[in-house]
N, C-alpha and C positions, 0 to 999 in steps of 0.2 A: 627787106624793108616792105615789100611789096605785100607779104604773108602776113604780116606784123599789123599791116594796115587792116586786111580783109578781117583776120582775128578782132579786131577794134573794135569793127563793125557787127560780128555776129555776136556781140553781148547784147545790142539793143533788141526789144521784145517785136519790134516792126519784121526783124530780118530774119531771125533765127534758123528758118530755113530754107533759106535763100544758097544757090550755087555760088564757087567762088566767083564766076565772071558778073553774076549779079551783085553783090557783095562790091566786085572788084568797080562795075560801072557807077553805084549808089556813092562810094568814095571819090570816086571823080567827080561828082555832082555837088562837092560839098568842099568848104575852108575848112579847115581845124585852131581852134585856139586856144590858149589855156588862160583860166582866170583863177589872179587870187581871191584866199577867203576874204570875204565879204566886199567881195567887187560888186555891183551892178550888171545885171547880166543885159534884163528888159527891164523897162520899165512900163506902169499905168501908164495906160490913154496914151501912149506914143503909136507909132502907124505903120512901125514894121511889121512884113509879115513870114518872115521867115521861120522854119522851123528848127529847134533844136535838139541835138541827141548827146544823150551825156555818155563818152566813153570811160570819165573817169572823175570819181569825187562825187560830191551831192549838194545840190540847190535846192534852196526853200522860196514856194510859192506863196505869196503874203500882199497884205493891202495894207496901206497906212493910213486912217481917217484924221479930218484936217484938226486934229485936237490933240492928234501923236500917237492914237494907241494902234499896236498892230494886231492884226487879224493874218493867224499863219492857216493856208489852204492846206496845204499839203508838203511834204518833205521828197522829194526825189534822188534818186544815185542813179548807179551805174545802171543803164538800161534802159532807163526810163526817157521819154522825149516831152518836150511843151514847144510851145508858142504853136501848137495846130490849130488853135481855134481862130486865131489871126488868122491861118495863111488858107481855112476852110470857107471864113466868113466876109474877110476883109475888113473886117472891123478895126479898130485900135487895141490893143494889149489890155486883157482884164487884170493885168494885176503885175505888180512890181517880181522880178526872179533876182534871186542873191544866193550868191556861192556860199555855203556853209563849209566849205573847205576850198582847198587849192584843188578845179577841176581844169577836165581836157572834154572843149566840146566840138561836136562835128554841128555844123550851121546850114543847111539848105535854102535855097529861095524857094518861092513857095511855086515859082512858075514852075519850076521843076519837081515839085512833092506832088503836083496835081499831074505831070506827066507820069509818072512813079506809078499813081494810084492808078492812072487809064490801063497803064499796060501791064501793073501785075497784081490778080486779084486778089493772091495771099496776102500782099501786104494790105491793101483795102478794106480787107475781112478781119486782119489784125487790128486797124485801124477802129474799125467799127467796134470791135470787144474792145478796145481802150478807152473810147470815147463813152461807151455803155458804165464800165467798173467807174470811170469819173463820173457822169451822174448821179450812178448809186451811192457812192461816198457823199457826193454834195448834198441829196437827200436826206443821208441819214444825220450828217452834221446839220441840215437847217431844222431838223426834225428836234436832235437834241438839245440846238440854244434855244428853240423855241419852247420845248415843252417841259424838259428834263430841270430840277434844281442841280446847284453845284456839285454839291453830293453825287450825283450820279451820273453826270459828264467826267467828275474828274475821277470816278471807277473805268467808266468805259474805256479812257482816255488810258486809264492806266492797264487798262487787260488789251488793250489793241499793242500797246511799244514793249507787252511782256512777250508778243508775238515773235520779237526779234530781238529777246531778252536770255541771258545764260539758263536753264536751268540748273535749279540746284533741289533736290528730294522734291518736295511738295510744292516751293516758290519757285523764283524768277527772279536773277539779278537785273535790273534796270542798268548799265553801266556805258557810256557818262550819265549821269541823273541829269534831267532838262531841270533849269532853274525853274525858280515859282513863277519868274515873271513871263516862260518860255510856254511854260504849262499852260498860263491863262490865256496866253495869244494862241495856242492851239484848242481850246474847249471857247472861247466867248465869253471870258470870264473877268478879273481883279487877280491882281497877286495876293491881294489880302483875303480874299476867299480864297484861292488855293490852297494858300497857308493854312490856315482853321480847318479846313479837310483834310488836308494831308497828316495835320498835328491831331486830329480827330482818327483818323484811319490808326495812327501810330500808335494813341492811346489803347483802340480797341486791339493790339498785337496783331495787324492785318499787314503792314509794311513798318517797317525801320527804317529811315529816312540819314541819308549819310552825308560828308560835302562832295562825293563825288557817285554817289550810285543810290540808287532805291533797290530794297529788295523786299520782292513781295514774299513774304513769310509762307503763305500759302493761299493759291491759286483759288481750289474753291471754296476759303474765306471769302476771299475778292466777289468771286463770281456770283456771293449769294448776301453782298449784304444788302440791307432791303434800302430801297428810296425810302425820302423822308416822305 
């Protein structure tokens, strides 16, 4: 059990190459629990600051503006950790986390993620490239709702999820397809603009749009169709 645990732990990108006794202490510094899908992980503006590491399953990072429409940050699984900017800053939770499936999380307080970081530099340094690739992401999303039309957020949007899409010859199966209204909470957008792009992209033979997958016909179609 003991193996089983330490293995748990070296999926997340903090640990990876960490000893087992380091591995085996980080485990002891931590609850484990599982949540179903679409439980409530954190929530906005609440005041915890503990950190989280996902051993198993994936959560989505998202806001909900007081008028209902959601704004999704980012999608997370296995490996990936949040609630650090809590437990770096003190501040209250930037943003609500919801289990997109049935996960297994390990939970830290943050008293202890800061002794973590005092005593070992790798993980520090890992920390620091995590904290960096989240900026950059955030950037280049504030960059797109700002400047970019639909059209070409919901290109981007769709050669980023081809990333971790089947190939198939020239395309990319999409498979589950995100609904339109899943799509527009990830680019800053309307379902009903989705829709007109997507059914616009399908016209031009660029993707065929299915009820359970997209598949992009071919890639650098995709890659080169021009903004409006």
């Amino acid at each position: 059990m003991e193996n089983r645990q330490i293995s748990r732990f070296r999926v997340i990108f903090l640990f990876e190459d960490l000893s087992d006794a380091e591995l085996t202490q980080i485990a002891h510094s931590c609850t484990t629990r599982t949540y179903d899908r679409h439980a409530q992980i954190a929530k906005e503006h609440d005041h915890g600051d503990d950190v989280f590491f996902i051993l198993d399953g994936q959560v989505r990072v998202q806001s909900v503006s007081s008028a209902g429409r959601e704004i999704v940050f980012s999608d997370l699984g296995i490996g990936d950790i949040f609630g650090e900017f809590a437990a770096v800053d003190g501040m209250p939770r930037s943003a609500d986390v919801v289990a997109l499936t049935d996960c297994l999380l390990a939970r830290m307080p943050a008293a202890k993620f800061f002794a973590l970081l005092q005593d070992n530099g790798h993980v520090s340094t890992r920390l620091i490239q995590l904290l960096v690739a989240k900026i950059r992401h955030t950037s280049e999303r504030v960059f797109e709702v700002s400047a970019l039309a639909v059209r070409e957020r919901v290109r981007r949007e769709l050669l980023r999820m081809a990333t971790e899409g089947i190939h198939a010859g020239r395309g990319v199966v999409i498979r589950p397809a995100p609904t339109h209204y899943d799509l527009a909470a990830r680019i800053g957008s309307h379902r009903e603009a989705v829709t007109r792009e997507l059914n616009r992209l399908e016209d031009e033979h660029i993707v065929e749009i299915g009820r359970r997958e997209i598949r992009i016909l071919d890639l650098g179609l995709l890659r080169d169709v021009p903004p409006d």
